[in-house]
N, C-alpha and C positions, 0 to 999 in steps of 0.2 A: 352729428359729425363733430371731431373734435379737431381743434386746430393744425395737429399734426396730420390726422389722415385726410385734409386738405392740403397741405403740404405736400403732401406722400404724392395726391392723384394728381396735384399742380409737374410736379418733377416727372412722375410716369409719364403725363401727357408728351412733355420734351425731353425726355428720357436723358434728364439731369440729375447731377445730386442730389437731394432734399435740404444739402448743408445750404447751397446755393439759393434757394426759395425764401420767401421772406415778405412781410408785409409792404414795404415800402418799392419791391418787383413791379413795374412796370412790364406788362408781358411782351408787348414788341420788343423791348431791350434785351430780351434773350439771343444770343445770337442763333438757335436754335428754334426760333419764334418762326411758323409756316402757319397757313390755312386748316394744311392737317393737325396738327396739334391743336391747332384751337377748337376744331369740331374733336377731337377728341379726349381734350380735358370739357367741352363741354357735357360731352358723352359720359364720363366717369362720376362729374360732378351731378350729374342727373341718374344715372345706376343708384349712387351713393342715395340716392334723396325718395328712390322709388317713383322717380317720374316728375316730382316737384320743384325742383330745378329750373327747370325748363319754364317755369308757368312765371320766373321771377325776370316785369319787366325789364329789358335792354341788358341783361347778361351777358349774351352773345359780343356787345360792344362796349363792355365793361371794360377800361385798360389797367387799372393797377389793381393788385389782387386784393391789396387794403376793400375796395370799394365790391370785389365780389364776396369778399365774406362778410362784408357787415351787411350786404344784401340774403344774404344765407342765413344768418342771425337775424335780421329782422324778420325774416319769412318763417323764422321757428325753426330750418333744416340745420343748423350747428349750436354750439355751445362756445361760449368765449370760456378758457381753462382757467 
């Protein structure tokens, strides 16, 4: 996964801009930040990954997105551009 179609599913999930997304997001600070969204940017980011996502400890309560992709990177599921 590449740093934008992170971006891409981070925005889908809250069905925001992508301009708005960014490493230093904080996701409660969305003001669009629910439970739903978050099971379902977890859901995207796990589609994305073919299942392996999901196996990467305490994701679910990851809060800035900086800290979910370098979790992604270090598990081998993205690439830094």
């Amino acid at each position: 996964m590449t740093k934008n179609e992170f971006f891409e599913a981070i925005a889908f999930a809250w069905e925001v801009d992508s301009d708005l997304i960014n490493m230093e997001l904080e996701i409660e600070g969305l003001p669009e930040w629910d439970s739903l969204g978050q099971l379902t940017m977890l859901s995207q980011l796990d589609d994305m990954t073919s299942g392996q996502a999901a196996e990467i400890p305490n994701i679910g309560t990851m809060e800035k997105l900086e800290d979910i992709w370098d979790a992604l990177v270090e598990a081998g599921l993205a690439k830094n551009d």
